[in-house]
C-alpha positions in Angstrom: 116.6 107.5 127.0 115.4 107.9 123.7 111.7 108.2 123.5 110.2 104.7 121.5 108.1 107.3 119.5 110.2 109.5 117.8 111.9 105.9 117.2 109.4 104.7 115.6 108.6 108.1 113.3 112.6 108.1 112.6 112.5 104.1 111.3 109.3 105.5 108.8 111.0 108.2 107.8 114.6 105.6 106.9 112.3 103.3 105.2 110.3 105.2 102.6 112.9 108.1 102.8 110.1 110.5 102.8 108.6 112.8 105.7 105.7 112.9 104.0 104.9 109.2 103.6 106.1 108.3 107.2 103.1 110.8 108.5 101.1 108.9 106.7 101.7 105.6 107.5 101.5 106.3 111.3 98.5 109.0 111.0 100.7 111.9 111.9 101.6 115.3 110.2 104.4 115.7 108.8 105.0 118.5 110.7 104.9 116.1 113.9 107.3 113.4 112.2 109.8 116.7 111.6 109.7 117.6 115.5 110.3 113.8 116.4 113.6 113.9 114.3 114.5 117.0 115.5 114.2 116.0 119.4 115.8 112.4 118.6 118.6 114.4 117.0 118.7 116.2 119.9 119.0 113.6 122.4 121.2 111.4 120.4 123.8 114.9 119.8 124.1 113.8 116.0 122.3 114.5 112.8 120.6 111.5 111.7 118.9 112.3 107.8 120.3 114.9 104.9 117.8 116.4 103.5 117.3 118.6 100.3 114.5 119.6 98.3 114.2 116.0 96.1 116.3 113.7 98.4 116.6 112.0 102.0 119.2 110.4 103.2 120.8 108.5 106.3 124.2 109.7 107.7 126.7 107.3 108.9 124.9 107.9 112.5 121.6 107.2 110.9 122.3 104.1 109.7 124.3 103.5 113.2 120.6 104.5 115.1 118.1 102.2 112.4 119.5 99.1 114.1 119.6 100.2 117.7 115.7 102.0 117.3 114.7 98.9 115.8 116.4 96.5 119.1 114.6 99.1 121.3 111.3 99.1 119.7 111.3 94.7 119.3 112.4 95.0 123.2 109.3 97.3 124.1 107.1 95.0 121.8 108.4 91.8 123.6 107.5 93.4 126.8 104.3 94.6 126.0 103.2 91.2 124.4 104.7 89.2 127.5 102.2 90.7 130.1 99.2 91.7 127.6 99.4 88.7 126.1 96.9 88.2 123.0 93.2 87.2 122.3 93.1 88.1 118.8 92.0 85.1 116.7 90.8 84.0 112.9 92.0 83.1 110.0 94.8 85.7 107.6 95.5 84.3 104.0 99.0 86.5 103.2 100.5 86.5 100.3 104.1 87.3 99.3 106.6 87.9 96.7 109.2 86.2 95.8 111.7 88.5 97.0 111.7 88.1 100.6 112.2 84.2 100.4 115.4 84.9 101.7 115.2 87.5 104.4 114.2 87.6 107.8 110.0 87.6 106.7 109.8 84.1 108.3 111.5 85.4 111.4 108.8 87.7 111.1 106.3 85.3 111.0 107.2 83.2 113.3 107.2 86.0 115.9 103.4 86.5 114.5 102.4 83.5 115.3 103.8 83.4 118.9 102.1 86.0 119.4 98.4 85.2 118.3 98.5 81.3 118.9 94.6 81.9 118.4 95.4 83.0 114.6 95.5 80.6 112.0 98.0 81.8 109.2 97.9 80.6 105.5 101.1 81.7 103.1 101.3 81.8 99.6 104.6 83.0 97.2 104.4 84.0 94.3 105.1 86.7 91.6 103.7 90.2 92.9 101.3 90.5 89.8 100.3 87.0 90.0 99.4 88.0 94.5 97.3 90.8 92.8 95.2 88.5 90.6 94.1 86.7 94.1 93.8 89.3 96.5 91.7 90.8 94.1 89.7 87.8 93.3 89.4 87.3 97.5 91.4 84.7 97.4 94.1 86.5 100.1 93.3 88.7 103.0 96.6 90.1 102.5 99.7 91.3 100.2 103.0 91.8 100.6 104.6 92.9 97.1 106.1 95.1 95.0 103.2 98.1 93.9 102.0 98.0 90.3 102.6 101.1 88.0 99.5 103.3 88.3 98.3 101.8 91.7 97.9 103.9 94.9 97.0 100.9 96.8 98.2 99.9 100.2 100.7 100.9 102.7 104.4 101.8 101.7 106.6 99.4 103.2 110.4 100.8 101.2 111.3 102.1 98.5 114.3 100.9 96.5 116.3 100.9 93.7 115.7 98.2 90.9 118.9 97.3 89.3 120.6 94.9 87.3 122.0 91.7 89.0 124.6 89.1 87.8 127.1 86.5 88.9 130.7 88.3 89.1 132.4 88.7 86.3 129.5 88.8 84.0 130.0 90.6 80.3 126.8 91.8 78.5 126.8 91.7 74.9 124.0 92.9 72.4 121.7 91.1 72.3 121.6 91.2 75.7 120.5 87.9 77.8 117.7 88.3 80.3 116.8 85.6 82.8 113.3 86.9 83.6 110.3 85.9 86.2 107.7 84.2 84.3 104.8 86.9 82.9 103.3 88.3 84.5 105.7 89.9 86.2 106.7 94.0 87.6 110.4 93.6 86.9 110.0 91.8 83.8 107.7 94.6 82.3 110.0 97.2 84.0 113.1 95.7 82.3 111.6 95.4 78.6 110.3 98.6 78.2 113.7 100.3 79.7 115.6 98.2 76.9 113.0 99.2 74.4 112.9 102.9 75.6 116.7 102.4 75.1 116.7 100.7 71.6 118.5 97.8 72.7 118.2 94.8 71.5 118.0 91.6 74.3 116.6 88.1 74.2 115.2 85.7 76.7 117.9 83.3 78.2 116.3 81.9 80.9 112.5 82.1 82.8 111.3 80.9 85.7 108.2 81.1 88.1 110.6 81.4 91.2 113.7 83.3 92.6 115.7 80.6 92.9 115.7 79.6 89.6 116.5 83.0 88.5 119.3 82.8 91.0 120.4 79.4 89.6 120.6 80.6 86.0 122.6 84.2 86.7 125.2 81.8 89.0 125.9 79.4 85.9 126.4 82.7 83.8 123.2 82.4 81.5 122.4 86.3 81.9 121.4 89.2 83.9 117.9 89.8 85.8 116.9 92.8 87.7 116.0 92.9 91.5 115.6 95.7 94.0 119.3 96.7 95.4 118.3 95.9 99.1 117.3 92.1 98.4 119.8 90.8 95.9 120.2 87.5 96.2 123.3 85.6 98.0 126.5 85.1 95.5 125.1 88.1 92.9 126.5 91.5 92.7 125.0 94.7 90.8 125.5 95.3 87.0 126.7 99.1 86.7 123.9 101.0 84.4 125.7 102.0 81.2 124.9 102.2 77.2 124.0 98.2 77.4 122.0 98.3 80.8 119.7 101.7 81.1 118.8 102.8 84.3 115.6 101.0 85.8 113.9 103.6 88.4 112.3 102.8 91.6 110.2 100.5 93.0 107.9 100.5 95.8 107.0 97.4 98.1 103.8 97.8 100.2 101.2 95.9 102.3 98.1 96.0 101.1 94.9 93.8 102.1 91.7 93.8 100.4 89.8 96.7 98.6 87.9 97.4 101.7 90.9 97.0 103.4 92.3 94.7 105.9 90.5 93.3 109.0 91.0 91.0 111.6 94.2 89.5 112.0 94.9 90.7 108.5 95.4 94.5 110.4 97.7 92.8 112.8 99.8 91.4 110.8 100.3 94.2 108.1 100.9 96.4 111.3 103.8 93.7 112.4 105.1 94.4 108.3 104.9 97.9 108.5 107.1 98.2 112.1 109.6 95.7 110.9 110.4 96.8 107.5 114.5 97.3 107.8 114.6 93.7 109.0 113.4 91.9 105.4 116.4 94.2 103.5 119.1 91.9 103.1 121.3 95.5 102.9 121.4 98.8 101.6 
């Protein structure tokens, strides 16, 4: 049997790729997340992460063990919630970005709300800069978005790669045409100042306050956006980086709640995020 806690320490460690910032996120050293890979390694007779001094990575058996650690942790949690049951009640205002609108988030949601019938839960989507603006004005209890240049704020949910995201087939010619969230937007401001950096020129084809008109516009050919690689869209395919399309960098999505931090149902919730991160990837 494979021990649900070094499960859960080896599903941090294949979402933020980082032994360092799995300890964090479930209060242990990273000394203690190391053993728990080790043993689980151990009892499953293959290795499960390369590591080298800047990089971590899942083997072909790693990726195998993220989906049966995660059916063996939601089979515990079922259990557990089955004869606990729950007495947790409120209100959570939870915000999130547009980039989950088509994963598994209102799977996750709904599970929430089966859990803590006592809850009452209020959603809003929007742009990740545009979530910041409320939550900091205490308009939400709590975020879930991509993390702003500069901000050390809230837990880290992944971290991907942005990249460059077009209908198949696509050509990009100078100037090149960029179908862009409205400002103000992360990936927008990511994706100007990498052309600029570059000293390409680009124009605005398109703009819109939501991902499916981004989607809408790269389908009929208008352009190319930039989304992280584990949530492009259906019917999209990466862009290859090149002389016309620089590299973008990483970006991190977290769960953050207020600047005292999260209470109530709000902790509950962002705890439910945190566990369940591999489910809102569309893919690696």
């Amino acid at each position: 049997m494979f021990d649900p806690v070094h499960l859960e320490s080896f599903l941090a460690v294949a979402q933020t790729r980082n032994f360092t910032e799995a300890g964090r996120r479930l209060n242990l050293q990273q000394s203690t997340v190391s053993q728990h890979i080790r043993k689980l390694e151990g009892a499953a007779g293959r290795r499960l992460f390369v590591r080298d001094t800047h990089r971590v990575t899942l083997t072909a058996d790693g990726e195998a063990m993220t989906g049966f650690a995660q059916t063996i942790l939601d089979t515990n949690q079922r259990a557990r919630r089955y004869f606990e049951g729950s007495q947790l009640r409120g209100r959570v205002r939870f915000g999130t970005s547009e980039d989950f609108v088509s994963t598994r988030l209102p799977e996750l949601l709904r599970d929430f709300v089966r859990q803590h019938a006592l809850v009452d839960l209020e959603l809003k989507v929007g742009v990740s800069a545009t979530l910041y603006e409320h939550l900091d004005a205490g308009e939400l209890d709590l975020v879930l978005a991509k993390r702003r240049d500069g901000d050390d704020r809230g837990q880290l949910v992944w971290r991907d790669r942005l990249a460059w995201v077009g209908a198949p087939g696509t050509k990009v010619e100078l100037p090149i045409p960029l179908i862009l969230f409205n400002a103000p937007s992360i990936t927008r401001a990511v994706a100007l100042e990498a052309l600029e950096r570059a000293g390409l020129t680009w124009r605005i084809a398109c703009t819109s306050g939501s991902l499916s008109g981004l989607r809408a516009a790269c389908l009929a050919g208008l352009g190319v956006t930039v989304h992280a690689r584990g949530l492009i869209p259906e019917g999209l395919v990466e862009m290859p980086a090149g002389p016309r399309l620089p590299e973008l960098g990483d970006v991190e999505f977290v769960v953050l709640g207020t600047r005292t931090g999260p209470r109530g149902p709000a902790v509950a919730l962002a705890q439910a995020i945190l566990a369940n991160g591999d489910r809102l990837q569309r893919s690696r």
